[in-house]
Residue, then its C-alpha position, 0 to 999 in steps of 0.5 A: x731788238x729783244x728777240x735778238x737779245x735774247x739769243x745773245x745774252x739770255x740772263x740778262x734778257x731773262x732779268x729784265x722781262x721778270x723784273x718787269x713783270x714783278x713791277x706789273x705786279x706791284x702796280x696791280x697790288x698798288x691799285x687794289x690797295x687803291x681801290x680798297x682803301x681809298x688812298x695811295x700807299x707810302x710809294x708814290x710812283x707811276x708805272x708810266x714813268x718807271x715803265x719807260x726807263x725800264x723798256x728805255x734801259x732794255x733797249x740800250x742794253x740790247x743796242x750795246x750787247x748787239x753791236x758787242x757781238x756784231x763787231x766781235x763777228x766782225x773783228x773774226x772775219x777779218x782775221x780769218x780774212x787776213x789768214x787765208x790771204x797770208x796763205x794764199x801770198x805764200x803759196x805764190 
């Protein structure tokens, strides 16, 4: 559904992948600081958790961006359905 959202709203998509990323790298950062230290820093968080919302919110707003675009298309169609048979009705 990403692939999907990508060809339909393009920054938005763009956002989400690099504010994903930049999240991967403040875990890695969290980890070495971890390591080297032996201690959590100030945050305390899990990138399980924060990960879930993230990939959860992704995929909401794809369900909602897809099915704007899919009723819009639909909602053409059927003009353009209305249009074409007006005229037919009038050529009669």
């Amino acid at each position: 559904m990403g692939a999907l959202n990508y060809f339909v709203a393009p920054t938005a998509c763009g956002l989400f992948v690099s504010s994903y990323l930049t999240l991967l790298t403040a875990d890695f950062m969290k980890s070495l600081y971890t390591i080297k230290y032996g201690s959590d820093p100030l945050w305390r968080w899990k990138m399980a958790d924060i990960g879930y919302l993230m990939t959860f919110s992704f995929g909401l707003f794809s369900l909602v961006v897809i099915t704007k675009s899919g009723l819009a298309k639909l909602r053409e169609r059927s003009i353009r359905g209305l249009v074409v048979k007006d005229v037919n009705e009038s050529e009669k």
